[in-house]
C-alpha positions in Angstrom: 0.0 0.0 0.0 3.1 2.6 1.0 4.4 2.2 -2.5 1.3 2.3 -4.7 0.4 5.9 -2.7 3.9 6.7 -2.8 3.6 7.6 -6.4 6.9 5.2 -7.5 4.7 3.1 -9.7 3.5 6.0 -11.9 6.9 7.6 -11.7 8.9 4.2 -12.8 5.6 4.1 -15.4 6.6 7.2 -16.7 10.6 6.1 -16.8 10.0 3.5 -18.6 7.4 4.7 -21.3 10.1 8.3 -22.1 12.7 8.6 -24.4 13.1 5.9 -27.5 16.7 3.7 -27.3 17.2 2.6 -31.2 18.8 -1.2 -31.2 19.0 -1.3 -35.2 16.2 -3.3 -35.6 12.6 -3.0 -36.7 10.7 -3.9 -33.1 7.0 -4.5 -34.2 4.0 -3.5 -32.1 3.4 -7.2 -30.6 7.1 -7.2 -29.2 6.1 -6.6 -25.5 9.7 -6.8 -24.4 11.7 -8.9 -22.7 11.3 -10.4 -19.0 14.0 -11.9 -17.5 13.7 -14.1 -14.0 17.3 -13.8 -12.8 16.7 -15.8 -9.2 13.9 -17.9 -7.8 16.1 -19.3 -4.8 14.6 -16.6 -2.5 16.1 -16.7 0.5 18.0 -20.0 -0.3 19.6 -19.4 -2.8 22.0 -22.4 -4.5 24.2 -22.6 -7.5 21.5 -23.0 -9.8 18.7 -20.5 -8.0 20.0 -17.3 -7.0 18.5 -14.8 -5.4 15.0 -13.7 -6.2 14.9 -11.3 -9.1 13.7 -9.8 -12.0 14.8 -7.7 -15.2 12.3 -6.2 -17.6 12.9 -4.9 -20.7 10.4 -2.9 -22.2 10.5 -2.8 -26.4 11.8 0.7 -26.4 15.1 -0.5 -24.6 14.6 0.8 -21.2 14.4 -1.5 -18.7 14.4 -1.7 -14.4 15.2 -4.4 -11.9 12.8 -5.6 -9.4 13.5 -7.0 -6.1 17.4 -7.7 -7.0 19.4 -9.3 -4.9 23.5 -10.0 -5.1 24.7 -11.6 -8.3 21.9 -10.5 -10.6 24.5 -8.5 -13.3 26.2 -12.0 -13.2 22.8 -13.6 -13.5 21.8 -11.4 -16.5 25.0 -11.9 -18.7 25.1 -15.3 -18.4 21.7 -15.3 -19.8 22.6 -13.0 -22.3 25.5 -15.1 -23.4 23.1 -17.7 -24.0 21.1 -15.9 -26.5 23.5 -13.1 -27.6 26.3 -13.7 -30.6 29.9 -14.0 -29.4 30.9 -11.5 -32.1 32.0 -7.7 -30.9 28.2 -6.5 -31.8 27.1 -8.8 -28.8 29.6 -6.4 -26.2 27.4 -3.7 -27.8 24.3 -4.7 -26.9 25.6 -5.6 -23.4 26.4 -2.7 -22.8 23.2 -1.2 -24.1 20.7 -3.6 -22.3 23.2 -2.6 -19.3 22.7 1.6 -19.7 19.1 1.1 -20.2 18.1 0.5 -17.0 16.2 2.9 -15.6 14.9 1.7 -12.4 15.5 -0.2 -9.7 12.5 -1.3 -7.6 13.4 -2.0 -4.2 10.0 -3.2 -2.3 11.8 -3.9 1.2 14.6 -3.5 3.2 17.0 -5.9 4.6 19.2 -5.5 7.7 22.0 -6.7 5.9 
């Protein structure tokens, strides 16, 4: 309830919708972007669940992190790796998916 009368879900709304990030290619009207589940371990995490977390990419290129926890840049190259070219374009858009995040939603705090 604090964060929908907060107002962060219309501002990372409005983040997310501004500004256009060009990848080269024609993106069609049914691309809805990308989401990316980067941990489901929670809080037990194990060397094939890491920590909860969330990437998603909207089709204009800008893109915010929900609930991250450590490892999650790890997390998110590796699964780019999987899907990406190993040719120098494929540092490229790296580092583009990497500068278009916009956001990161934290929805609680931990004492560590």
């Amino acid at each position: 309830k604090e964060a929908m009368d907060s107002g962060a879900v219309e501002q990372a709304s409005t983040i997310m919708s501004s500004g256009t990030m060009s990848s080269g290619t024609d993106e069609s009207s049914t691309n809805l972007g990308e989401l990316i589940f980067t941990g489901t371990g929670s809080a037990v995490p194990c060397k094939h669940r890491n920590v909860t977390g969330k990437y998603l990419r909207m089709n204009n290129g800008n893109s915010m992190l929900l609930d991250v926890g450590e490892g999650t840049v790890g997390q998110l190259l590796r699964s780019w790796k999987s899907t990406l070219p190993g040719d120098v374009n494929a540092i490229h858009e790296y580092r583009s998916r990497l500068e278009g995040i916009k956001a990161v939603w934290i929805s609680h705090p931990h004492a560590d």
